[in-house]
C-alpha positions, 0 to 999 in steps of 0.5 A: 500500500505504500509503495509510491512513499520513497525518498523524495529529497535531494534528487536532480532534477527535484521531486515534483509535486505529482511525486509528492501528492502521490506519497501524501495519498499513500500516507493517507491510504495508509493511516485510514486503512481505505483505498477509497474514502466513503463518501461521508469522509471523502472530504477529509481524506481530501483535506487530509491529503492535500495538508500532508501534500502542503507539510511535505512540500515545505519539509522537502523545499527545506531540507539542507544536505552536503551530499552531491543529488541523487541521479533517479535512474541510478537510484532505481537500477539500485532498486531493481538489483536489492529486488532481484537479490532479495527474490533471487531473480536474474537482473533484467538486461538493459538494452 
């Protein structure tokens, strides 16, 4: 359920807010226990998100780091190699 919620600072070029909606929803998802809010809490899940959206834009815009950005295609074939060991799966060939 929280699979959009990732590292979202110091990468190059910066987290977009569609990345950051995405981990507010997932958080929201998460902490409600609903996919889908009923239509007697829609409202707030919306509200709700919408503030995590605001905090996490104005955390991420905030942080300060010594460290080089992060390349996103180095950070997901990293990801793919973790996976691929952890389930024992041959990597995919890039072409």
């Amino acid at each position: 359920m929280c699979r959009n919620i990732r590292v979202l600072h110091n990468f190059e070029p910066p987290a977009t807010d569609d990345e950051i909606e995405a981990a507010a929803l997932q958080y929201v998802r998460k902490i409600s226990g609903a996919t889908r809010p009923s239509a007697a809490n829609e409202e707030a899940f919306g509200e709700a998100v919408r503030a995590i959206t605001a905090a996490t834009r104005t955390l991420v815009d905030s942080l300060v780091t010594k460290a080089p950005p992060r390349d996103r295609e180095v950070e997901a074939a990293k990801a793919k190699a973790r996976t691929a060991e952890r389930y024992g799966l041959r990597p995919a060939a890039s072409g």
